[in-house]
N, C-alpha and C positions, 0 to 999 in steps of 0.2 A: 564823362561817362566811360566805363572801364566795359571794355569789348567784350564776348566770348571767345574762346579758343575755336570755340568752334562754330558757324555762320552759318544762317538760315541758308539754304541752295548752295551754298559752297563758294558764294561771289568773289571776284577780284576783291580785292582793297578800294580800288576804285569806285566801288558799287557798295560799298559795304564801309563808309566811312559814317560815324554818327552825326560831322559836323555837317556833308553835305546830303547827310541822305533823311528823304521824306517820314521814313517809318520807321518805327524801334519796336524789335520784337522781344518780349520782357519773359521770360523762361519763370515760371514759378513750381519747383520740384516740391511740392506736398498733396500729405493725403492724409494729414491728420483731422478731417473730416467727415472721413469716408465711413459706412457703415455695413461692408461685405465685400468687395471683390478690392485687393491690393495689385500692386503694381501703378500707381496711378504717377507718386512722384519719381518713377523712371521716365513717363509720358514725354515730355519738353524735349528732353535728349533724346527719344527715338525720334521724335518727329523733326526733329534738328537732322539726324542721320540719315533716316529715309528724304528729306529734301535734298540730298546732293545727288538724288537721280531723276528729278521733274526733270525734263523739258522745260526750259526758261521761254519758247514764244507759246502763244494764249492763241489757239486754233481758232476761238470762240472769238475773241477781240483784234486777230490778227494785229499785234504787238507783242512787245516786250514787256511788261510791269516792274519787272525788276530796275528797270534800269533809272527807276524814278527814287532807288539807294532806298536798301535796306540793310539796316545796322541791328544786331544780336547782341543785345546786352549780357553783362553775367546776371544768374539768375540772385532772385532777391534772395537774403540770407532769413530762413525763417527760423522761427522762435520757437519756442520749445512747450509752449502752451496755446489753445486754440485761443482762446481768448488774447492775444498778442498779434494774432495773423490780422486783424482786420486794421491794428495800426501801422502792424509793417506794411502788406500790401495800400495803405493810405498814405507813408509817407515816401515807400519808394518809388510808387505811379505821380506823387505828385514831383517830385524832381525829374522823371521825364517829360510830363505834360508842361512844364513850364521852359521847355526848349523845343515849345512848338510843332512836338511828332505828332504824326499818327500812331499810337500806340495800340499794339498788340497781344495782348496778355494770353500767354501759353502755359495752359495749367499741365498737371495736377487736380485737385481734385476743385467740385465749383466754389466752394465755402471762400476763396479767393478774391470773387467778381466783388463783392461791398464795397471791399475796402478799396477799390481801384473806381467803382462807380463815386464814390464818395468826394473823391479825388477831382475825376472829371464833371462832375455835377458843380464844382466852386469856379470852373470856365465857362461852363455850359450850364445856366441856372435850371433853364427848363428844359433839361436834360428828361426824355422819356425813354424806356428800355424794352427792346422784343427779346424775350426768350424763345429758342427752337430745343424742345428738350422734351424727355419720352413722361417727367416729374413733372409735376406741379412747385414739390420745394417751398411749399407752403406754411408748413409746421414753422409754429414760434421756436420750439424744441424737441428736439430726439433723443435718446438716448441720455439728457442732462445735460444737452450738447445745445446751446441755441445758435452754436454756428459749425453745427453739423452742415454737412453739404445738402440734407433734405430741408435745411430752415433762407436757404440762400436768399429765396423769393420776399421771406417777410423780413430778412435784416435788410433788403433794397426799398422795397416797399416803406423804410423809415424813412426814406429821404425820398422819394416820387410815390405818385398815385399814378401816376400815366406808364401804363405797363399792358403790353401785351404778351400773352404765353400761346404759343401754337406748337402743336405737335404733341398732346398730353394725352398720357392713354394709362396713367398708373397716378391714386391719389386716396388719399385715404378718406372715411367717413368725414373726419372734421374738415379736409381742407375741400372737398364737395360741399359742406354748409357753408365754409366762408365764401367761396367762390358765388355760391345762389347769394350770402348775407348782404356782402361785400358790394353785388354788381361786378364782379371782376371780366375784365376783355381775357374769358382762356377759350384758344379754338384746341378741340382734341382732336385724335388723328382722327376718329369718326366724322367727327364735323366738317373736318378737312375735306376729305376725300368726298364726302356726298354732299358740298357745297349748301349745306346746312348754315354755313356760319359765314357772313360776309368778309372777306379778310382784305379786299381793296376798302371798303369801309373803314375796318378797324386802322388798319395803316396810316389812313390820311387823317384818322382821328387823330392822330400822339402830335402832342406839340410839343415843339424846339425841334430839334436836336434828336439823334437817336441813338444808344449805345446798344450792340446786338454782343448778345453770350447767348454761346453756340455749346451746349453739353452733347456728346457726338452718341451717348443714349437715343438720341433723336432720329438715326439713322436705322434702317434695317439691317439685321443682322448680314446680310448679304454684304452690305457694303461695309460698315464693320462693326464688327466680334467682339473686340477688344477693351472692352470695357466695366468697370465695378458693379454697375445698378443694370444688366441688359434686359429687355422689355422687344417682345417680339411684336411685329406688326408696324413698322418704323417708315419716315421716310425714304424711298429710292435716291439715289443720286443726282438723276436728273429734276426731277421734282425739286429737292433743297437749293440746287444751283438757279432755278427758276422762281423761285419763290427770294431766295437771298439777290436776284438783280433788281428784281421787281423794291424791294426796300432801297436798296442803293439807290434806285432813278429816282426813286418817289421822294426820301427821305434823306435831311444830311445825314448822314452814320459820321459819328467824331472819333469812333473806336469801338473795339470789339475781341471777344474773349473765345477760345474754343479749350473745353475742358476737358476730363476725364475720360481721355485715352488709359487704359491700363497696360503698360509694356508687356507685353509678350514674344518672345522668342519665334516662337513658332509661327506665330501671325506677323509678318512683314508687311502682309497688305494695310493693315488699318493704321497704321504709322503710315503710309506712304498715302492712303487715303487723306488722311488730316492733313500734312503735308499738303497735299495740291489744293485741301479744301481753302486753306490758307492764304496763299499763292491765285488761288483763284476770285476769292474776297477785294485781296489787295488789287485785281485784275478790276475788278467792277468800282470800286473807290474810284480810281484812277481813272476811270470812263468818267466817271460820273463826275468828278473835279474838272476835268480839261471842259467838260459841256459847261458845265455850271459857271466854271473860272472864281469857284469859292476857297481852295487853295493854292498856294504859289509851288508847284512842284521844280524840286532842283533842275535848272537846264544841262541837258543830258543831247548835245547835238547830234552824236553819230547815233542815237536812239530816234524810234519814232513812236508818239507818243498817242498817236491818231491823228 
């Protein structure tokens, strides 16, 4: 596997080899999905740049994460029609998943996540998926587009029915009837917040396996801005980070997506936000692997692991 120039945190070589490191982070620069706000395939490389100023120890985990080797792929070469993206990203996540990483797919826009769920769904059969996202993404089609980024939810939904959506607060008439038609597990931010909707329930319902994509719409504007579809009324910071360990402990997570950051200039925070949301993930995996001992994490002696 052919490196980046440029590395998630900015690692030594030593920490950032792909042969001994745990994790591959997979850069996916498109936004030939999108249906309003651009900037989205700049995303991967600002948040690639804004990680060379985290703080590498985990105040929360008192560790390191890093040092369990994280390696930056180049990003996958996309194709020039949307229709083409769900086999590229299908056949480029399947040549990393088959060298045993944890993989990390760093969009761009969400129209992405299929074609990499598809991928890890043939390791992982009973592969179930949480969405944290402000959409639903339920449309068959938008636009003429069935893999617009608002259709992501039902090109996933062809390969599992074990799917939960939390954090939903924007959705159209029809995907309101499929949701009541369907029975579908969606908690909205409503539901959320006024403990309407059982969400340790729903969790411990999904079998297998868990893959989480993270569209960072999901968040409050406060924490960030920066994005194509923004939708006010969002998660805080601490909430998402309490709610994403809560899945880790509870659930194996095999991999996991964070989308539609849109580059901005001006806005440095929300690239540096994604960045630690990132870095923070990898931080709860990594707890949750040494408790569990369901993955072999590189020996990293002068690191301490917990």
């Amino acid at each position: 596997m052919k490196l980046n120039s440029k590395q998630f945190l900015n690692l030594d070589s030593e920490f950032a080899e792909f042969k001994t490191s745990a994790v591959a982070i997979l850069p996916v620069p498109y936004e030939g999905g999108i249906t309003w706000g651009t900037g989205t395939a700049q995303g991967p490389d600002a948040v690639i740049n804004a990680s060379n100023h985290l703080e590498l120890y985990d105040e929360m985990l008192e560790a390191e994460p890093f040092r369990m080797g994280i390696a930056t792929l180049m990003p996958v070469k996309i194709p020039l029609n949307p229709e083409g993206l769900h086999e590229a990203m299908y056949q480029s996540s399947k040549a990393v998943i088959k060298e045993d990483k944890f993989v990390v797919l760093l969009g761009g826009d969400h129209s992405i996540s299929s074609g990499h769920f598809q991928a890890l769904q043939e390791k992982h059969p009973l592969l179930s998926l949480i969405q944290l996202d402000a959409h639903a993404d339920l449309r068959d089609t938008y636009e003429d587009n069935p893999f617009s980024h608002a259709c992501v939810m039902s090109r996933i939904r062809e390969f599992t029915s074990h799917t939960l959506q939390i954090g939903i607060r924007s959705m159209s008439f029809k995907e309101a009837r499929r949701i009541e038609r369907e029975n579908l597990a969606v908690c909205t931010m409503a539901g959320y917040r006024s403990g309407n909707f059982d969400i340790n329930t729903a969790i411990a319902g999904l079998s297998g396996s868990v893959y989480l994509t993270v569209d960072v719409d999901v968040f409050d504007w406060s924490v960030i801005r920066s994005t194509g579809t923004p939708e006010p009324g969002g998660f805080l910071w601490d909430e998402v980070l309490n709610l994403l360990q809560k899945i880790f402990m509870q659930k194996n997570v095999v991999g996991f997506d964070v989308v539609e950051l849109s580059n901005n200039p001006n806005d440095p925070n929300s690239a540096f936000a994604v960045a630690k949301l990132i870095y923070k993930m990898l931080g709860f995996k990594l707890m949750a692997a040494v408790r569990s001992g369901t993955l072999k994490w590189p020996d990293r002696p002068r690191g301490r692991l917990f």
